[in-house]
C-alpha positions as CSV (number, residue, x, y, z in Angstrom):
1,X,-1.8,-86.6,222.7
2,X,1.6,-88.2,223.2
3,X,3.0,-91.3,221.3
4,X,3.7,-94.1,223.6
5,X,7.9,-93.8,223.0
6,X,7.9,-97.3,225.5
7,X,5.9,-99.7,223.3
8,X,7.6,-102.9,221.4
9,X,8.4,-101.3,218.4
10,X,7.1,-104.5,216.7
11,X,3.4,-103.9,217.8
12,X,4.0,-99.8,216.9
13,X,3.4,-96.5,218.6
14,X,-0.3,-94.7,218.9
15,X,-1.0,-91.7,219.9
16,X,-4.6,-90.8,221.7
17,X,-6.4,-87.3,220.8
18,X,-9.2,-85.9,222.7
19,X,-11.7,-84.5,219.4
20,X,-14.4,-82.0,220.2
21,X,-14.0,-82.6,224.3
22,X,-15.6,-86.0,223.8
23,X,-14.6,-87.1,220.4
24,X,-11.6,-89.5,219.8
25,X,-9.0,-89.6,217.5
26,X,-6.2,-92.4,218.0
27,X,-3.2,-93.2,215.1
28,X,-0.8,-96.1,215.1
29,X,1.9,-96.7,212.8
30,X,4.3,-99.5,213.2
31,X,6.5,-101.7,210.7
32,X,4.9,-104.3,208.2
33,X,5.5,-107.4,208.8
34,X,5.8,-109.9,206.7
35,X,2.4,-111.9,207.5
36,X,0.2,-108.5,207.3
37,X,-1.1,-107.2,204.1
38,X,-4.6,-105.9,203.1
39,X,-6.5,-109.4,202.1
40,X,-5.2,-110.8,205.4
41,X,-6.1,-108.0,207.7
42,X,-9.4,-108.0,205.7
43,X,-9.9,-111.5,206.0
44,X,-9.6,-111.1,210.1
45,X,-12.3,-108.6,209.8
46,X,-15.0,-110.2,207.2
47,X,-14.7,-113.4,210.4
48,X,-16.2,-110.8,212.6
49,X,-18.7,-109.7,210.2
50,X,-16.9,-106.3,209.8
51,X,-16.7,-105.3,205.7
52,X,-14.0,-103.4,204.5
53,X,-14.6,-100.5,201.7
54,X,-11.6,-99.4,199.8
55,X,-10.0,-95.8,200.0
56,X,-8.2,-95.4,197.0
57,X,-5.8,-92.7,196.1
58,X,-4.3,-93.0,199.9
59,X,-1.1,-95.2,200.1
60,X,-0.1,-97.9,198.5
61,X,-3.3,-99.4,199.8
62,X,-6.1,-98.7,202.1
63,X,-9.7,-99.7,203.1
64,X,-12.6,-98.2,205.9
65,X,-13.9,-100.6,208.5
66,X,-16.9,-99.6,210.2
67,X,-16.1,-100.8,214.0
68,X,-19.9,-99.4,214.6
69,X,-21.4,-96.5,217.0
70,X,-20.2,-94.2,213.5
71,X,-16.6,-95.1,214.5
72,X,-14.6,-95.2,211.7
73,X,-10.9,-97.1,211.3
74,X,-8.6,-96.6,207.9
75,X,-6.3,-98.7,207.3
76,X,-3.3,-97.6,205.2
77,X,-0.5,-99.7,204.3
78,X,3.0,-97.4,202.3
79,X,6.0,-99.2,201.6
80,X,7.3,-100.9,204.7
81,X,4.6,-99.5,207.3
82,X,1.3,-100.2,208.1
83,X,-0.6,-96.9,209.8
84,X,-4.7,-96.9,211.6
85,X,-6.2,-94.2,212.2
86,X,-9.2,-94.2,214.6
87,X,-12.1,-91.8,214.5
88,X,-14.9,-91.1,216.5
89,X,-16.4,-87.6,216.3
90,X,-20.1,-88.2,218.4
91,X,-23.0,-86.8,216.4
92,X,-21.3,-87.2,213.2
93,X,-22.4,-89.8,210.9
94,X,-20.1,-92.2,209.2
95,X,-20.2,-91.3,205.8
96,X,-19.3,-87.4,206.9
97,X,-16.1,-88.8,208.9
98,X,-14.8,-90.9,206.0
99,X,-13.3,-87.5,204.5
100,X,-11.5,-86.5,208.0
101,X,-10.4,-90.0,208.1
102,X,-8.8,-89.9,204.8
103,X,-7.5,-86.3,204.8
104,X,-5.5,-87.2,208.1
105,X,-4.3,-90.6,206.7
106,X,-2.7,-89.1,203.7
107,X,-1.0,-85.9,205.7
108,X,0.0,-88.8,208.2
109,X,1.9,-90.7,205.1
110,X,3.2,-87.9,203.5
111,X,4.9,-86.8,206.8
112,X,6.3,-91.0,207.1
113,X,8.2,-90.1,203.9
């Protein structure tokens, strides 16, 4: 994948990997801004019925939303940024994607040091 080097730098940069041939694996990180921490972003989400599970251990805070279709969306928040990782891996339950989820989250942040 390539990161978007055009995009507001407000709204972030993502970058789109193909997983598996078929599989998905997106990241964005962008600055925090003032108005987004975890309670409000899981606020947004709980309106559209979408329950957030912490992730502990990953950031300075982080939390799973289940999107559906076994999709799964971290959301990691370490000092100033704010960072979403996307994953879809077809045939692969939820709870087994979790762990990729995570294990790419925190070698994402530790590389945003």
């Amino acid at each position: 994948g390539k990161a978007k080097v055009h995009a507001n730098p407000l709204a972030g940069s993502d970058c789109t990997f193909v997983v598996g041939g078929y599989g998905s694996l997106n990241i964005l990180v962008k600055p925090l801004q003032s108005y987004e921490n975890p309670a409000a972003i899981k606020a947004q989400f709980a309106k559209m019925k979408m329950n957030s599970t912490d992730a502990p251990g990953i950031g300075d805070a982080a939390f799973f939303i289940s999107p559906g279709f076994n999709m799964v969306q971290l959301h990691a928040f370490q000092g100033g940024r704010y960072a979403l990782i996307t994953l879809l891996v077809p045939g692969t339950q939820e709870p087994a994607v979790r762990p990729m989820a995570a294990k790419l989250m925190k070698t994402a942040l530790e590389r945003l040091k």
